[in-house]
C-alpha positions in Angstrom: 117.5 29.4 141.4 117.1 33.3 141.6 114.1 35.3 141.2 115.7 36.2 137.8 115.6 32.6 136.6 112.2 31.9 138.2 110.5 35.2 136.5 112.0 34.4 132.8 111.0 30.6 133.0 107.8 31.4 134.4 106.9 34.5 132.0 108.4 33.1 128.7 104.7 31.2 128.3 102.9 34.3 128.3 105.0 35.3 125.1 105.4 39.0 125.4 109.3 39.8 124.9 110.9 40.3 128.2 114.2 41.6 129.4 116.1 42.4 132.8 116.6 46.1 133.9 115.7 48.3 130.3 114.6 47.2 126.5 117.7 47.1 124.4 117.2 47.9 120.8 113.5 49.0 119.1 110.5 48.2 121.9 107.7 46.0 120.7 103.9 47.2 120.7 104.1 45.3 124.5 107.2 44.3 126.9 107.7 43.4 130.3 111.4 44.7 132.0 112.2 43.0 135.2 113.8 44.6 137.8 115.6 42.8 140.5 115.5 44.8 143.9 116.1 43.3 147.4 118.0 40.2 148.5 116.8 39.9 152.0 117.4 37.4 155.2 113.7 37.7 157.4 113.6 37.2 160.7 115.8 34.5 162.5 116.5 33.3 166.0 120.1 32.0 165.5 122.3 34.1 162.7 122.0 31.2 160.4 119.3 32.4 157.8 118.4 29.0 155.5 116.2 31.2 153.5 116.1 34.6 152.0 113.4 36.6 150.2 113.8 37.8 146.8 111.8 40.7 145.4 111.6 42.0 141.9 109.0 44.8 139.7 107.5 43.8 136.6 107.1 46.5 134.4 104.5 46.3 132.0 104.4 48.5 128.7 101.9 48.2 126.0 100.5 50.5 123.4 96.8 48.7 123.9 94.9 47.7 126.7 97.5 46.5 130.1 94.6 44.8 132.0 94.8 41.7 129.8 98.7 41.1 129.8 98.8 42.4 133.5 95.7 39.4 134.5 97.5 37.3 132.6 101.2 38.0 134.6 98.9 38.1 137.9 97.6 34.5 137.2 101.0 33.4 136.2 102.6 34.6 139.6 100.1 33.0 141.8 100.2 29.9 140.5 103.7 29.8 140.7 103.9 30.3 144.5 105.1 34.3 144.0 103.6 36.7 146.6 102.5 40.3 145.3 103.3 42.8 146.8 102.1 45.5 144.9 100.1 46.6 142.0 99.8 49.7 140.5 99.2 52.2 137.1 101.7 54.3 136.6 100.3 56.3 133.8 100.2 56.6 129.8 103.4 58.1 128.5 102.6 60.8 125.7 106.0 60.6 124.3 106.3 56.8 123.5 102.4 56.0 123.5 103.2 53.3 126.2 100.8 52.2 129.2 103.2 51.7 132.0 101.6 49.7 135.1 104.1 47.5 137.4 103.7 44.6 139.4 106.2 44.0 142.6 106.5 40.4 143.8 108.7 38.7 145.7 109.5 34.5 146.1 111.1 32.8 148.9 114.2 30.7 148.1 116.3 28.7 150.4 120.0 29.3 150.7 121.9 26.9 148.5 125.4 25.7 149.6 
């Protein structure tokens, strides 16, 4: 599984349309883009990493209020074992009447064969 996967499966239940990288096609009133960003091998006393850490932002876009969707993607992740990272407002954007706030989390994942 990838954080990708994990993120999609995991998110889908909160039902807010969601899609990897940018929104294709006409944005909905509220959309979460998922950006993948680090593929990363932590600390390890022999060269032979079992695990790696995954990280990804969440980026949250609505025309209402964020703090409902953004408690509700919060809960999600914790529950599911995700570690966040970082949490922050980015600001309103006049030209598309969008609140923009992202959410960095990462998930370890052991190396599959």
């Amino acid at each position: 599984m990838t954080i990708l996967e994990n993120l999609n499966t995991l998110l889908a239940d909160i039902g807010v349309p969601i899609e990897t990288g940018g929104f294709s096609g006409k944005a909905p009133s509220e959309y979460i883009v998922i950006v993948p960003m680090t593929d990363t091998f932590h600390l390890h006393a022999d060269n032979a990493p079992n695990a790696e850490v995954q990280d990804a932002r969440l980026s949250i876009y609505t025309q209402g209020n964020y703090k409902k969707l953004k408690n509700s993607i919060v809960k999600a992740l914790l529950g599911d074992d995700f570690t966040i990272t970082d949490r922050r407002y980015i600001g309103f954007e006049t030209d598309t009447g969008y609140h923009h706030y992202v959410v960095d989390t990462e998930k370890n994942y052991e190396l599959e064969d």
